[in-house]
C-alpha positions as CSV (number, residue, x, y, z in Angstrom):
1,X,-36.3,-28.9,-20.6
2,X,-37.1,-32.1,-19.2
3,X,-35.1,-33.5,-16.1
4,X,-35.9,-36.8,-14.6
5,X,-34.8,-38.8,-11.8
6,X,-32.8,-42.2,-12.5
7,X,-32.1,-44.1,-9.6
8,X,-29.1,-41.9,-8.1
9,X,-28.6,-40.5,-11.2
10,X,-30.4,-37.7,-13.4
11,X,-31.2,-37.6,-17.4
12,X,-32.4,-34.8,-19.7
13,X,-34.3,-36.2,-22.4
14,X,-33.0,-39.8,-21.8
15,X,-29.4,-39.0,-21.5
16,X,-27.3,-39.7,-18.3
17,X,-25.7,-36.3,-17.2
18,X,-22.0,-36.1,-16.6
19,X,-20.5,-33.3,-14.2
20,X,-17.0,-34.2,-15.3
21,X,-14.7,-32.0,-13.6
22,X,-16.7,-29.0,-13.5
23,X,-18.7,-30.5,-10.7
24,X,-17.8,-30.4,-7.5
25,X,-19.9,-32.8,-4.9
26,X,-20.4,-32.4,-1.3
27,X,-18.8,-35.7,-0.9
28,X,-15.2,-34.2,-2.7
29,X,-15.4,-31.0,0.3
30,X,-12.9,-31.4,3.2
31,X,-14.0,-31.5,6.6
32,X,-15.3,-28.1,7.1
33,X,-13.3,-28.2,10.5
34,X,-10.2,-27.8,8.4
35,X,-11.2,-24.5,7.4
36,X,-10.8,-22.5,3.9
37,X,-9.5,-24.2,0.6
38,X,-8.0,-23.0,-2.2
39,X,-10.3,-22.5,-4.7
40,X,-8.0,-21.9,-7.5
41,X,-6.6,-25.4,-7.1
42,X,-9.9,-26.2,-8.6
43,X,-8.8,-24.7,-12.0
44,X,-5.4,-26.1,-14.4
45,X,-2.1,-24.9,-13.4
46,X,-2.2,-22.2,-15.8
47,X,-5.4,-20.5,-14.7
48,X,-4.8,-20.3,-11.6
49,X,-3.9,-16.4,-11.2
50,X,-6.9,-14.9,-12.9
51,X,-10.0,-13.2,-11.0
52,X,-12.0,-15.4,-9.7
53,X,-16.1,-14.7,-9.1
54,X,-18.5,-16.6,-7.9
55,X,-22.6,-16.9,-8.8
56,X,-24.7,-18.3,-6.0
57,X,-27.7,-20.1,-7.4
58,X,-26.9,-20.8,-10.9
59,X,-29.6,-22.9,-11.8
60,X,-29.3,-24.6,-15.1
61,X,-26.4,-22.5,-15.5
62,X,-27.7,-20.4,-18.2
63,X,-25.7,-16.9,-16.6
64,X,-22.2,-18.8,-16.2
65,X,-22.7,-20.7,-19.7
66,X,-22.7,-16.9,-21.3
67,X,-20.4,-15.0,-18.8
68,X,-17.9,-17.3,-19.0
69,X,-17.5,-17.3,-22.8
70,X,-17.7,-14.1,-22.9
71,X,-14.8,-13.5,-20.5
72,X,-12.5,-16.6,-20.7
73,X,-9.5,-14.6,-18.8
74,X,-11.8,-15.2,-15.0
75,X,-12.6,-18.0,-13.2
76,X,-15.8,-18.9,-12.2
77,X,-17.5,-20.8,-9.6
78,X,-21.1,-21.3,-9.4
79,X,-22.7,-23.2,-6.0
80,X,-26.2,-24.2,-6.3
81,X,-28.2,-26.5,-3.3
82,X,-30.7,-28.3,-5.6
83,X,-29.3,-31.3,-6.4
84,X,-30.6,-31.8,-9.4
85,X,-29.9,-28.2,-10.8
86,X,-26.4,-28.4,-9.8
87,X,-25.8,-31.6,-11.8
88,X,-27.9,-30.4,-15.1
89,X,-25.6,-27.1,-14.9
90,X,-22.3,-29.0,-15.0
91,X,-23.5,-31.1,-17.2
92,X,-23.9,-28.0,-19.2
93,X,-21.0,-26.9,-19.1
94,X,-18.7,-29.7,-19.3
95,X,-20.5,-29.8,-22.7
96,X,-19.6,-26.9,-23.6
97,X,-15.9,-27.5,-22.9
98,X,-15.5,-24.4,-20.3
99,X,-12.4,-24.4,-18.6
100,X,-13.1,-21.2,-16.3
101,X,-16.5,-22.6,-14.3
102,X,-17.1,-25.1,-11.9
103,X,-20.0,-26.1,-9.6
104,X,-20.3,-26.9,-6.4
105,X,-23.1,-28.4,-4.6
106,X,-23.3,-26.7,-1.6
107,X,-25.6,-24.5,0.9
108,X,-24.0,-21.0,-0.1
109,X,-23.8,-19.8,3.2
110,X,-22.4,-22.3,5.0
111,X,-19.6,-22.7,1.9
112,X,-19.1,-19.3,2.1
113,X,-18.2,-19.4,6.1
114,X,-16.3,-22.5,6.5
115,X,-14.6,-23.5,2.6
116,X,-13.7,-19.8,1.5
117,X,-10.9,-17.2,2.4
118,X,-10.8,-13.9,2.5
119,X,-11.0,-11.5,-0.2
120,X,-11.1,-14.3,-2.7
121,X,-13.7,-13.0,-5.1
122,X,-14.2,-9.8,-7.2
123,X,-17.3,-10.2,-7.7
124,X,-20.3,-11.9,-6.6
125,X,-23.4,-12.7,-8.3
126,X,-26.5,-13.2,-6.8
127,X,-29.5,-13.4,-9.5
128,X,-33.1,-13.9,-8.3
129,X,-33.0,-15.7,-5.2
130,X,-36.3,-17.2,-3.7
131,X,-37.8,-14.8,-2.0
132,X,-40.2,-17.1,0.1
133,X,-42.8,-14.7,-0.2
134,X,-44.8,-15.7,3.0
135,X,-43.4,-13.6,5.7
136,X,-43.1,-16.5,8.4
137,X,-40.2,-17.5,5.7
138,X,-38.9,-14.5,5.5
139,X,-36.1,-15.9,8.1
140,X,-35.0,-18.4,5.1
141,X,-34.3,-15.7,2.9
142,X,-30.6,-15.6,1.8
143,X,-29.8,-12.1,1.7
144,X,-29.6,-10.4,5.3
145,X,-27.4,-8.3,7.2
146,X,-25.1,-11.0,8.1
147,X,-24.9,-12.8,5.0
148,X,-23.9,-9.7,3.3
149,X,-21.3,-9.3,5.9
150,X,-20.0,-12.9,5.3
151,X,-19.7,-11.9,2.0
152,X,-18.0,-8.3,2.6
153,X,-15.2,-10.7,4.1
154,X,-14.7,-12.6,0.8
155,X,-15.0,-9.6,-1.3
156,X,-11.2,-7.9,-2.6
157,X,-11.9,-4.1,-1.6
158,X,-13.7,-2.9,-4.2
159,X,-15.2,-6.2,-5.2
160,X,-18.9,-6.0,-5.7
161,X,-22.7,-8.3,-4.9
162,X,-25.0,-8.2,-7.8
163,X,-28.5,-7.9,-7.1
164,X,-31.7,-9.1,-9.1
165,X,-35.0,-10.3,-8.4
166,X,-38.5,-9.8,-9.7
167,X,-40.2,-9.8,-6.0
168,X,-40.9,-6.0,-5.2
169,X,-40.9,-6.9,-1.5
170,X,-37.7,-9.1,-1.5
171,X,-35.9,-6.4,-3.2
172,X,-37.5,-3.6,0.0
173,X,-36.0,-6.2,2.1
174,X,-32.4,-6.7,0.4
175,X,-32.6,-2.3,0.0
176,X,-33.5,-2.7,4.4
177,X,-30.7,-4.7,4.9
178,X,-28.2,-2.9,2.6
179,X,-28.5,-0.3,4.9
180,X,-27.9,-2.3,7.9
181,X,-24.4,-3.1,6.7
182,X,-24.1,0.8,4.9
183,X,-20.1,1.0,6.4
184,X,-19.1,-1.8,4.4
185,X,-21.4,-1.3,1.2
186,X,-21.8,1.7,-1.1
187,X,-24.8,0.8,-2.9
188,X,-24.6,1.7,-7.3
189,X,-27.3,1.4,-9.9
190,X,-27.1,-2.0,-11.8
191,X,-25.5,-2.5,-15.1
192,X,-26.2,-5.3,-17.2
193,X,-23.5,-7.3,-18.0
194,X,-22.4,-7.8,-21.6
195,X,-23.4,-11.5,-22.1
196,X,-27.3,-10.6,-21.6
197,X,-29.2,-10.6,-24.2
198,X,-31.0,-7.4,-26.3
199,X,-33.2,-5.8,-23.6
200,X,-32.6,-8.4,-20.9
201,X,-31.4,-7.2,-17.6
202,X,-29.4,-10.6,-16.7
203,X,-30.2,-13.4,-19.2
204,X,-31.0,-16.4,-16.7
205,X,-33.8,-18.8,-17.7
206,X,-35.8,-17.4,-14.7
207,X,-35.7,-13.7,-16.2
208,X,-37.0,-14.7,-19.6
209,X,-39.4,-16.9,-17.7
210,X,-40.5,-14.0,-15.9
211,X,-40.1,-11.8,-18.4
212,X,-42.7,-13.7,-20.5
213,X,-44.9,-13.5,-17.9
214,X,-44.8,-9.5,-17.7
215,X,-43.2,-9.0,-14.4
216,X,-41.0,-6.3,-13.4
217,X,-37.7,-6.2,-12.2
218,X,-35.0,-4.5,-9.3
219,X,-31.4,-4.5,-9.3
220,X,-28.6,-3.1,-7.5
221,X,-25.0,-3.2,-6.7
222,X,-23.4,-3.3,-3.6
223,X,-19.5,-2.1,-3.9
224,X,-17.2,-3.2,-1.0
225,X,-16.0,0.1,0.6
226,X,-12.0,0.4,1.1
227,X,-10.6,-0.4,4.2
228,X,-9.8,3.0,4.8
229,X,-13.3,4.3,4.4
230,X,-14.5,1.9,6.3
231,X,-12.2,2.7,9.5
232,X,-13.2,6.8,8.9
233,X,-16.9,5.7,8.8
């Protein structure tokens, strides 16, 4: 899939992309002094009660695309920080006419901190993330102790983190910082979700890219513990 740059704007294969209302821009975020938003106000009046869940890095969108088909009774948002991903993925899915996803351009963790409230998602989705292999990167890495306990904060009690990469060491790492944050977490074996394809664990492009290339892959799930448990531990 071909993307190129056009001025200020991007094409694939010669035509202009449109993120319609499914994208949302830095430029469209509040102040992040004002604090969290209401992410449902993102969604029509009338879809506004459902779950939401949220996928951080989506890429060309290829997991959301699927997912949200599949389950058209949950919102989705998806945040993605390459510019030129984010607007090929809404692109995407304004296409496809999906009235459950939109996409924010954004630097996940810093959404996540200042834009987001508590307990607002069931679920969060997290599918290979770079893994900046070269250990004086490792500091870039997204998920760490205190990442995961940003996200334990948006998470409804028993909300979950899905877990997937192809790097061995990144997933040591994630496994190593699971356990830092063990009171908040229970950690579950993965289960692939119903819009992946036969024998895929996920279905992103990355996972058939890699899959094609013969690498292996790790999983897991992290299940936010109840409050109660929590407290005992």
């Amino acid at each position: 899939m071909l993307i190129a740059v056009m001025g200020d704007s991007l094409s694939t294969h010669g035509r202009r992309l449109d993120v319609g209302r499914v994208g949302i821009g830095r430029d469209e975020l509040p102040p992040f002094e004002t604090g969290p938003i209401d992410l449902q106000g993102w969604f029509d009046p009338d879809r506004r009660a459902l779950p939401l869940e949220l996928e951080i890095g989506s890429g060309k969108g290829t997991f959301l695309i699927q997912q949200s088909r599949l389950c058209p009774q949950v919102n989705y948002i998806g945040i993605e920080y390459a510019r030129a991903f984010w607007r090929h993925a809404a692109d995407r899915c304004r296409r496809h006419g999906l009235p459950n996803v939109r996409l924010v351009h954004a630097e996940a963790d810093f959404f996540i901190r200042n834009y987001v409230p508590a307990a607002a998602f069931r679920c969060v989705h997290i599918y290979f993330p770079d893994p900046w292999p070269k250990k004086r990167h490792h500091k870039r890495r997204l998920i760490q102790a205190p990442f995961l306990r940003s996200l334990h904060r948006v998470l409804q009690p028993g909300g979950t983190i899905r877990l997937a990469t192809d790097h061995e060491g990144y997933f040591t790492w994630m496994t190593e910082h699971a356990a830092q944050v063990v009171e908040l977490f229970d950690r579950l074996p993965f289960d692939t979700p119903a819009s992946a394809g036969e024998g895929e664990l996920v279905g992103t492009n990355f996972e058939r890219k890699y899959r094609r290339e013969g690498r292996p892959f790790f999983a897991m799930v992290l299940t936010r513990r109840p409050a109660a448990a929590i407290s005992a531990g």
